[in-house]
N, C-alpha and C positions, 0 to 999 in steps of 0.2 A: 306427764303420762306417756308420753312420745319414747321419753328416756328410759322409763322402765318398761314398754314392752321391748325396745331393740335387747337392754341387759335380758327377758326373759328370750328374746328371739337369740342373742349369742349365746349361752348358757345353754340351753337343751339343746338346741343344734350340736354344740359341742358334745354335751355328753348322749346324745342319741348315734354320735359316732366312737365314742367311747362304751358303750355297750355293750363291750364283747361277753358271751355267752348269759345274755336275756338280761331285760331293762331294770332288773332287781341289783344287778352291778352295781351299777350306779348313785344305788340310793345314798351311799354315806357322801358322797359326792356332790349329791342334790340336796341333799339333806346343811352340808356347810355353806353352801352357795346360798340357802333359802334361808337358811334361821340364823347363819352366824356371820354371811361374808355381807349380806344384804338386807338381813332382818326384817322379813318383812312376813314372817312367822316366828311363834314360840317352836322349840321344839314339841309340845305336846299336842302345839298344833298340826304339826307336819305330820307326826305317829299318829293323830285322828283320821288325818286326812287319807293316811295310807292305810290304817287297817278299813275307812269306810270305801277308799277302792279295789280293796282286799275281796273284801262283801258283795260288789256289783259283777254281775256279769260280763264278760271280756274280758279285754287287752291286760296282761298284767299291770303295765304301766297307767294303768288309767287315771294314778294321780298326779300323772303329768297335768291334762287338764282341769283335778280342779285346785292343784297349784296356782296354775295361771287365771283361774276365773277369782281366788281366794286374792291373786293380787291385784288384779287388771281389770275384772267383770270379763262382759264376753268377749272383749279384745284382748283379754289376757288367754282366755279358755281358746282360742282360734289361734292364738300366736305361738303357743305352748304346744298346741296340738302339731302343728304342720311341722313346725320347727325339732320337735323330737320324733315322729313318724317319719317325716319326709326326706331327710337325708338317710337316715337308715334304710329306708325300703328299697330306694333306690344302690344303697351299699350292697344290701343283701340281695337286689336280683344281679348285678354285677358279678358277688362273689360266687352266686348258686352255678353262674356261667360259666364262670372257671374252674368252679371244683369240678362240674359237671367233665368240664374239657379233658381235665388232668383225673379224673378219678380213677386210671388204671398205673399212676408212677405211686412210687415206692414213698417220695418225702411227704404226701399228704397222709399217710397212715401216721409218720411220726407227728405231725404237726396237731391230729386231733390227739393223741398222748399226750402231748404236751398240755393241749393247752385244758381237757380235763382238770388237773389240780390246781389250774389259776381261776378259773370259772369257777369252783366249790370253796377256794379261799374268799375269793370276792363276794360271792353270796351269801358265805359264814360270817364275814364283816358286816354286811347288808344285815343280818339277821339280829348280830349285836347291837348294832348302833338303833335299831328300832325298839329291839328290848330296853336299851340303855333308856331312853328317851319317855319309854311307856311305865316304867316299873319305878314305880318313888314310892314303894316300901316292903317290909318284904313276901306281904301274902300277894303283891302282885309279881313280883319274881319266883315265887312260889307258882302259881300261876301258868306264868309263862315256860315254866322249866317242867312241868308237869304237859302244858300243851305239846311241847317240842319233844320231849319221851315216848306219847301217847303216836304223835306226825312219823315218829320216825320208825317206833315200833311194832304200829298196826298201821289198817291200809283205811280209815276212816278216814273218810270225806272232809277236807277244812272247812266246810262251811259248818259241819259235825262238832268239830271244835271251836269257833266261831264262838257257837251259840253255847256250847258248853263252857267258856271261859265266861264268856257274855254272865251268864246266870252266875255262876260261881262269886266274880265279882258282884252283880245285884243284891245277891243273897248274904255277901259279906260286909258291904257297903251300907 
């Protein structure tokens, strides 16, 4: 037990400082660490877990902990927690310090250019590898490519969609 929470305590520590532009990054990265490097999920387990932290209110990340609780119990949900929160918050009041310092030079205007189209490649990975994982046939790729048209082409609420894929599936199923 000892061994698997230090593996959950190095693994989100790591990737809560790999997180650049919001903890969705990361997930194909949490996602090979959890189901394939460690197995200690299915992947349909992992896509449960994250569209039902999808669903709850807060942190986007919030299936960091029930990751860790799905492997650990509450020492896994605590280990998980602090470990992907804790280095990062502490990253981001550091960095908030410095943009703040430097916010009138010239290279920090290039550097959020840049790093825009690595943050929306990253999240469009993020976005596949969750399809990839939820969709095993094709009215539920159907589904999913119908919610993702509707997210991107009006301004309805996800949890709107949610419940609208939610039924859809029920009704097909």
């Amino acid at each position: 037990m000892m061994q698997t929470l230090i593996a959950l305590a190095l693994i989100f520590s790591e990737l809560a400082l790999l997180a650049f532009g919001g903890g969705n990054t990361v997930l194909p990265e949490m996602q090979r660490q959890v189901v394939d490097i460690h197995h200690w999920m299915t992947a349909q387990e992992f896509s449960a877990l994250f569209a039902l932290s999808q669903a709850a209110p807060g942190p986007n990340m919030m299936i960091v902990p029930l990751i860790g609780w799905h492997v650990a119990g509450w020492a896994g949900f605590v280990v998980t927690s602090v470990a992907k929160f804790g280095p990062s918050s502490i990253l981001t009041m550091m960095a908030l310090h410095a943009w703040g310092r430097y916010k009138d030079h010239p290279w920090r205007r290039h550097v959020q250019a840049g790093l825009v189209p690595v943050t929306a490649g990253v999240v469009a990975a993020s976005a596949a590898l969750i399809a990839h994982a939820s969709d095993h046939n094709w009215w539920l790729a159907l589904i999913t490519a119908c919610t993702a048209l509707l997210s991107w082409k009006t301004r309805l609420h996800p949890l709107w969609l949610l419940l609208g894929g939610g039924l859809v599936g029920l009704l097909a199923g």
